[in-house]
C-alpha positions as CSV (number, residue, x, y, z in Angstrom):
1,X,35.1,-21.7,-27.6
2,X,37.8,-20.2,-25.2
3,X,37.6,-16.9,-27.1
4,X,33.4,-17.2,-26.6
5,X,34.6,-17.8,-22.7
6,X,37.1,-15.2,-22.1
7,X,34.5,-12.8,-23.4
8,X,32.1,-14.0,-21.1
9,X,34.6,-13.5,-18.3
10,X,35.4,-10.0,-19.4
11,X,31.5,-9.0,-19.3
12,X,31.2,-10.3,-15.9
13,X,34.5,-8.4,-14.8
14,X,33.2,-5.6,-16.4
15,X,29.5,-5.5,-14.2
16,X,31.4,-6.6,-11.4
17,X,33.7,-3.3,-11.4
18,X,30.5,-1.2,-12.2
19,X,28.6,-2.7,-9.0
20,X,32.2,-1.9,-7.1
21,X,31.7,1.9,-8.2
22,X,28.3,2.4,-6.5
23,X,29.5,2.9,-3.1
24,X,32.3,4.8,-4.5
25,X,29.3,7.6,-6.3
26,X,27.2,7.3,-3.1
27,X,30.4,8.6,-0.9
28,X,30.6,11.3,-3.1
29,X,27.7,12.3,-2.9
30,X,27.3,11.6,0.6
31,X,29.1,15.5,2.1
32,X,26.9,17.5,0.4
33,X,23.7,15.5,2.0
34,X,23.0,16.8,5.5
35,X,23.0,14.9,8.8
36,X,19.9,13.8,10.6
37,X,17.8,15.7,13.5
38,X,16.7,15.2,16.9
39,X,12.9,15.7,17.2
40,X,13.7,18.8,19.1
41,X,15.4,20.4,15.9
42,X,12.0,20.0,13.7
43,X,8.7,21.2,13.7
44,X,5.8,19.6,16.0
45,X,4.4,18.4,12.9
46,X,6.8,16.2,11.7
47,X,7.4,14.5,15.5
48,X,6.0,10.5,15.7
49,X,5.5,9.8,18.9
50,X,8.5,8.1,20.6
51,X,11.2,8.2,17.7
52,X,13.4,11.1,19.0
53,X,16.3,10.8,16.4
54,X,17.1,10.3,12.6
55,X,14.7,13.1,10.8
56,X,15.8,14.4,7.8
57,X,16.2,18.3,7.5
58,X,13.6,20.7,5.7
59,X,13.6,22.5,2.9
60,X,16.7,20.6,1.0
61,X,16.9,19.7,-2.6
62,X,14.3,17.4,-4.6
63,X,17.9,15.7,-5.3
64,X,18.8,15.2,-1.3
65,X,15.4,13.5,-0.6
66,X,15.7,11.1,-3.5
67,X,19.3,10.0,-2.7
68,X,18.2,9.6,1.4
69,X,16.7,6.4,-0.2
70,X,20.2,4.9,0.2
71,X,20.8,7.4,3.8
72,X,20.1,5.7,7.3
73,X,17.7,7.9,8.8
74,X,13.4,6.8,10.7
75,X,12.2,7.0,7.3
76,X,14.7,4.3,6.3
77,X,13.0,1.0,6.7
78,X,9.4,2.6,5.7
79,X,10.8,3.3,2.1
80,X,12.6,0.2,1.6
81,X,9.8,-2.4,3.0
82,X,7.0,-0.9,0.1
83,X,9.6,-0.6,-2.2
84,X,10.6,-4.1,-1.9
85,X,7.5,-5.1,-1.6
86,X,6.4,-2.9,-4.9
87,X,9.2,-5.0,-6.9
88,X,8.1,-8.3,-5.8
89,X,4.4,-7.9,-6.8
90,X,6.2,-6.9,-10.5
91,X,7.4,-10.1,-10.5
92,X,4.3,-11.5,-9.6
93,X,2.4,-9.7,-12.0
94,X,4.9,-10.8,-14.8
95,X,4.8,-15.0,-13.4
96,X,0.5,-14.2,-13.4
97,X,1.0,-12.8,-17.4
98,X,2.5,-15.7,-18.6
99,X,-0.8,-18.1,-17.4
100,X,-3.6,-15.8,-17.4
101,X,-4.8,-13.8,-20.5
102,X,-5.7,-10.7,-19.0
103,X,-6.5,-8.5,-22.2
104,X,-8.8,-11.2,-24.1
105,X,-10.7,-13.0,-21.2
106,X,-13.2,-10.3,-18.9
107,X,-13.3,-12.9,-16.4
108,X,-9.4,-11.3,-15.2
109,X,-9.7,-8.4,-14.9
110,X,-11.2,-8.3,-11.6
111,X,-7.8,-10.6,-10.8
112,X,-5.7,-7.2,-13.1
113,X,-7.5,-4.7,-10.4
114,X,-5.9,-6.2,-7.6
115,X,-2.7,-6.5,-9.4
116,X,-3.0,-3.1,-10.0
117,X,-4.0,-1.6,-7.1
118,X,-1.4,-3.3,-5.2
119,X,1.5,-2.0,-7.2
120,X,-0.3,1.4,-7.0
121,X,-0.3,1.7,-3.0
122,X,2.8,0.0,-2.0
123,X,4.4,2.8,-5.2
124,X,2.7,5.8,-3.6
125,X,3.5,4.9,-0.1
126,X,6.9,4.2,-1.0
127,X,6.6,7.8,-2.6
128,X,5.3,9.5,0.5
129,X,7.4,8.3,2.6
130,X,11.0,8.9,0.7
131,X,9.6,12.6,-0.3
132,X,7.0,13.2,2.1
133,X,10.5,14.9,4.8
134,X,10.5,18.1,1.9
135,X,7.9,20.5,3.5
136,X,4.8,20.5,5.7
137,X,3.2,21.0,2.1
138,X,4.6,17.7,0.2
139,X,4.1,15.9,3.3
140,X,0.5,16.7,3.2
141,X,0.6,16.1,-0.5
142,X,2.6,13.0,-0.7
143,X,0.8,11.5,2.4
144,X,-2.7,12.4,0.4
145,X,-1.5,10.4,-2.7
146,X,-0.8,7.7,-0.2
147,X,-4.5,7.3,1.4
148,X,-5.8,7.5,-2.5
149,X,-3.5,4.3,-2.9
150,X,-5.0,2.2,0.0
151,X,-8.8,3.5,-0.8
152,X,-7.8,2.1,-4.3
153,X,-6.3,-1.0,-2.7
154,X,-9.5,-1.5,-0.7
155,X,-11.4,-1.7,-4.3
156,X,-9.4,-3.9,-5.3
157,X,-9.5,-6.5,-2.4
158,X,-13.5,-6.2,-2.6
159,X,-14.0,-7.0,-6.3
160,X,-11.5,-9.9,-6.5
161,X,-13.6,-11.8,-2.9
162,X,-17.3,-10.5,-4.8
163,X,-16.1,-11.8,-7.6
164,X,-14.2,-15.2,-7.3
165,X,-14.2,-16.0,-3.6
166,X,-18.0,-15.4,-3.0
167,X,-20.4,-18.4,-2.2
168,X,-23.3,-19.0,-4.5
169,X,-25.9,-18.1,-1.2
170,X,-24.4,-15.1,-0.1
171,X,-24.3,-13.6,-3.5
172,X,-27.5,-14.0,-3.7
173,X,-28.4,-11.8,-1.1
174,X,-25.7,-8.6,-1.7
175,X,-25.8,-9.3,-5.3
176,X,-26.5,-5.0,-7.1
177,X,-25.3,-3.6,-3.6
178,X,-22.0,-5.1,-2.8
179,X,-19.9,-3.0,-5.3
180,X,-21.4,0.0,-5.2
181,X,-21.4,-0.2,-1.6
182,X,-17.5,-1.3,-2.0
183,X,-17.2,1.7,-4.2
184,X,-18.7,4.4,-1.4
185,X,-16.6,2.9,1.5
186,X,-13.6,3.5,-0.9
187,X,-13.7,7.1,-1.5
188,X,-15.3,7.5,2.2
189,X,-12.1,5.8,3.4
190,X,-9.9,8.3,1.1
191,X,-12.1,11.2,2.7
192,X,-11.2,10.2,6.4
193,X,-7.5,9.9,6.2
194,X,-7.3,12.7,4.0
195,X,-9.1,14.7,7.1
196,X,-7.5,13.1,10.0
197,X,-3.9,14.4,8.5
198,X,-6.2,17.3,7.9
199,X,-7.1,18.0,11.7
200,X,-3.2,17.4,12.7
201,X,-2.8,21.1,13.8
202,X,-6.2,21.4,15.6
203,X,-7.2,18.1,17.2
204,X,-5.5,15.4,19.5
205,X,-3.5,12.4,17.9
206,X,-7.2,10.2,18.5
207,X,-8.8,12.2,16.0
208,X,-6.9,11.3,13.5
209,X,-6.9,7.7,14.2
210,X,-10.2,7.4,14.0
211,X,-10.7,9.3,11.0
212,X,-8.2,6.6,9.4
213,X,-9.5,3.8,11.1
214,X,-13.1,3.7,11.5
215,X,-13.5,4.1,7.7
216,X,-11.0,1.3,6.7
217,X,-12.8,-0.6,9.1
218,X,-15.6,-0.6,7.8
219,X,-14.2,-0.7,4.1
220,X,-12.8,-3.9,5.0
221,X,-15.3,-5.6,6.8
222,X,-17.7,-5.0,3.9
223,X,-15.3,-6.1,1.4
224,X,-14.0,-9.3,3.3
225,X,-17.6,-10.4,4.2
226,X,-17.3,-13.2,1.2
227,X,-14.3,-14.6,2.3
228,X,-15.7,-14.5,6.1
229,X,-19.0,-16.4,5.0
230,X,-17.1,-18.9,2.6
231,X,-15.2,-19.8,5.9
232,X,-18.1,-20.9,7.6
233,X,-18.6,-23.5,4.9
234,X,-14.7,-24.2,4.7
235,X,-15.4,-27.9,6.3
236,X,-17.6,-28.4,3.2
237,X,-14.3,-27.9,1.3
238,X,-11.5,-28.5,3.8
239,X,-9.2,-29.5,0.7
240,X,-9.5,-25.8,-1.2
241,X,-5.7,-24.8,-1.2
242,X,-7.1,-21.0,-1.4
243,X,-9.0,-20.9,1.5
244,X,-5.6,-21.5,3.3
245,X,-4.2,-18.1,1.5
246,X,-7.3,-16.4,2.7
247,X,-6.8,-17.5,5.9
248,X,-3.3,-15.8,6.2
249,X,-4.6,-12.6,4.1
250,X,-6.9,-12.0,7.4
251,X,-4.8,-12.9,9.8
252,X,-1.8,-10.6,8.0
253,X,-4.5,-8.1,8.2
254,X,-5.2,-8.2,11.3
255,X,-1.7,-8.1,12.6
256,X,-1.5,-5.3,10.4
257,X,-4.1,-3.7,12.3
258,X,-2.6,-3.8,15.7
259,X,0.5,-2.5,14.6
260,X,-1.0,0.5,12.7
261,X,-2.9,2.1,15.8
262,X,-0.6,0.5,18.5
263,X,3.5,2.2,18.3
264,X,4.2,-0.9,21.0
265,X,7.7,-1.5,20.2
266,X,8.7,2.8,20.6
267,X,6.3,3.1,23.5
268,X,8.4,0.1,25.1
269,X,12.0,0.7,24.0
270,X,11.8,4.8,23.3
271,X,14.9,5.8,21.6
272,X,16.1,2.4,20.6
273,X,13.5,1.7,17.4
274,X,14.1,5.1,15.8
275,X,15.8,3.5,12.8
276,X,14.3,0.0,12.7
277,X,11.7,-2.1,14.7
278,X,9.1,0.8,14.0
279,X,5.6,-0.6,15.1
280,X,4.5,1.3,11.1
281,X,7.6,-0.9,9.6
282,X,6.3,-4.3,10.7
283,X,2.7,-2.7,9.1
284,X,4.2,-2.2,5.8
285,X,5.8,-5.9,6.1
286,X,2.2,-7.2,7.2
287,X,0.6,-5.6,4.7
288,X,3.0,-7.1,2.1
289,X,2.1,-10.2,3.2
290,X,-1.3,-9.4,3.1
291,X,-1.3,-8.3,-0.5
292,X,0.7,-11.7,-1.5
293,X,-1.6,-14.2,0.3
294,X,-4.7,-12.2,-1.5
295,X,-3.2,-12.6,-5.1
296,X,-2.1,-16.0,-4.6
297,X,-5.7,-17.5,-2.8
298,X,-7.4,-15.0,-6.3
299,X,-5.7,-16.2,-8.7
300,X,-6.3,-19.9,-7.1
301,X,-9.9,-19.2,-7.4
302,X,-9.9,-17.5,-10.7
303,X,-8.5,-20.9,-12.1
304,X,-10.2,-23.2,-9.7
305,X,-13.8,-22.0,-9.7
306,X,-14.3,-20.8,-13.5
307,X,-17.6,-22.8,-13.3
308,X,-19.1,-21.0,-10.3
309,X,-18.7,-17.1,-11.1
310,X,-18.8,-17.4,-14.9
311,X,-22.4,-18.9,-14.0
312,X,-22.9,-15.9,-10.6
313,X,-21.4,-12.8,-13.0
314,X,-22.7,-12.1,-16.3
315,X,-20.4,-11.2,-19.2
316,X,-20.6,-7.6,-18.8
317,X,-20.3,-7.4,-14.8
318,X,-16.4,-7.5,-15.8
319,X,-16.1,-4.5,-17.4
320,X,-18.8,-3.0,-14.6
321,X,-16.2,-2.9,-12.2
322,X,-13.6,-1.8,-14.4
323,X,-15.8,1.0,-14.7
324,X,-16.6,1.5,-10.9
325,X,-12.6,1.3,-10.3
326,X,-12.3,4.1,-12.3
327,X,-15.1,6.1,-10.2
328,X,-13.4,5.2,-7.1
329,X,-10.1,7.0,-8.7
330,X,-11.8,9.9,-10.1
331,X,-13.6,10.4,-6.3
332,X,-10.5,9.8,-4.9
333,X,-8.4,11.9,-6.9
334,X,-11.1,14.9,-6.4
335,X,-11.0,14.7,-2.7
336,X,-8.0,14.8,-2.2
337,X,-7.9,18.6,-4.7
338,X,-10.5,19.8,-2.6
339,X,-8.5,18.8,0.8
340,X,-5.2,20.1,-0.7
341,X,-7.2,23.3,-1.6
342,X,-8.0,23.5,2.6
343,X,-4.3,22.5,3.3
344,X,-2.8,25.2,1.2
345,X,-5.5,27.9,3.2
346,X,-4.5,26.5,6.2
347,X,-0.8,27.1,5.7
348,X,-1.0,30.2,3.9
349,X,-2.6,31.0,7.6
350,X,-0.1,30.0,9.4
351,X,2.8,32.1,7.2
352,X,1.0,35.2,8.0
């Protein structure tokens, strides 16, 4: 027994010392990584608006970008909130596996999409942002990666409201349009953003907002229509625990919203947010939430309304949208080669 313990102990001493060395491997590492930049020292295209200090220098290693993960510079807090994020939905996704059957029953797979798509966006935003510092090119790259992620995400948050959140009268009327509507405003969402960061040499900073946010827009308001009509009958069912989640999946949204298209905290303090209390960090931290709530009020419905869309969805509408979230990554993943094909003419341009 004491031998059993002692070896116990050891093991724990043994991680312990290992954990102690991390610093110790970061410090060494930390003289051959460059300081940070004043906006003054980096080209126009890299500037936000407001945050004057902390970007990374150009043109380093693939090995410099990767280790700035543990560096304190504006891209800091951006990484680490979708990284965090990512991790959490893992666990979330592993706690879901262990209840619902999602290779035997077609019913969750709409509840997998979301899943899915979540881990993909918060992964290739936490991508574009910890690589995205490299090059004007891998910015454009990385950033495009980034847009298919949330067009993807946007796909996923219609099917799982179509398919378990919807009310038994409105699916009557947008039932053989909703999804392939859902599945247009995708790739049409992809297409904007894609083309806002597009027109970031040759049009004002409006332009590209409203290439990224009229499109979204209207991608979410189409694909949050269900949840918005089931809350005008909530008082029929003021005891549903998920309506409460889908209550604070729209509100996160919309918080998320203002935050995206308003910098209010940098406009306010300039200077003082550069590393954290970024208007874009409280977006990925909304968004988070958002993402949670969503899963959480699905999966409610996928166990609590089994009678209602097994009776609205046939057996094969399942695999449907599999399908159709398959078109909207295909779409996705073509616009963004044709845009990087404009990019790479634009900057080849520019170089002469």
């Amino acid at each position: 027994m004491a031998t059993t313990v002692m070896d116990r102990i050891g093991r724990v001493f043994i991680s312990l010392q290992q954990i102690r060395e991390v610093p110790q491997m970061l410090n060494e590492a930390a003289p051959s990584m460059p300081g940070t930049l004043k906006d003054s020292e980096v080209p126009t295209y890299f500037r936000e608006r407001y945050v004057s200090t902390g970007y990374r220098p150009l043109n380093q290693n693939w090995r410099y970008y990767f280790l700035s993960l543990f560096q304190r510079h504006n891209e800091t807090m951006n990484v680490w909130t979708h990284l965090l994020a990512f991790l959490v939905l893992l666990i979330k996704f592993r706690q879901l596996a262990e209840t619902v059957d999602f290779v035997s029953d077609p019913h969750s797979w709409p509840l997998l999409i979301l899943i899915v798509s979540s881990l993909i966006y918060t992964g290739f935003s936490t991508v574009a942002h910890l690589l995205g510092g490299k090059s004007e090119l891998c910015n454009y790259s990385f950033f495009f990666l980034d847009y298919v992620g949330v067009a993807q995400y946007q796909y996923g948050s219609a099917v799982v409201h179509f398919y378990y959140a919807v009310e038994e009268g409105f699916h009557r009327h947008v039932h053989g349009i909703f999804m392939p509507v859902a599945t247009f405003l995708s790739c049409l969402s992809c297409l904007g953003c894609t083309y806002g960061k597009y027109c970031n040499h040759r049009r004002p900073m409006w332009v590209r907002k409203v290439c990224q946010v009229v499109p979204s827009a209207l991608s979410y308001m189409w694909d949050t229509s269900p949840v918005a009509y089931r809350f005008m009958s909530w008082h029929k069912n003021s005891d549903d625990p998920a309506v409460f989640y889908h209550f604070g999946q729209v509100a996160f949204f919309l918080s998320c919203g203002f935050f995206f298209t308003c910098p209010v905290f940098e406009r306010c303090f300039p200077g003082r947010c550069d590393f954290v209390g970024q208007s874009h960090q409280i977006f990925h931290v909304f968004l988070s939430c958002c993402t949670l709530c969503q899963i959480h009020a699905s999966y409610l419905d996928y166990v609590g309304r089994r009678e209602l869309y097994s009776r609205l969805h046939g057996s094969d509408e399942a695999g449907l949208f599999v399908g159709l979230y398959v078109l909207v990554l295909i779409g996705c993943s073509l616009i963004v080669f044709l845009m990087l094909r404009k990019v790479k003419k634009l900057l080849g341009c520019k170089s002469k």
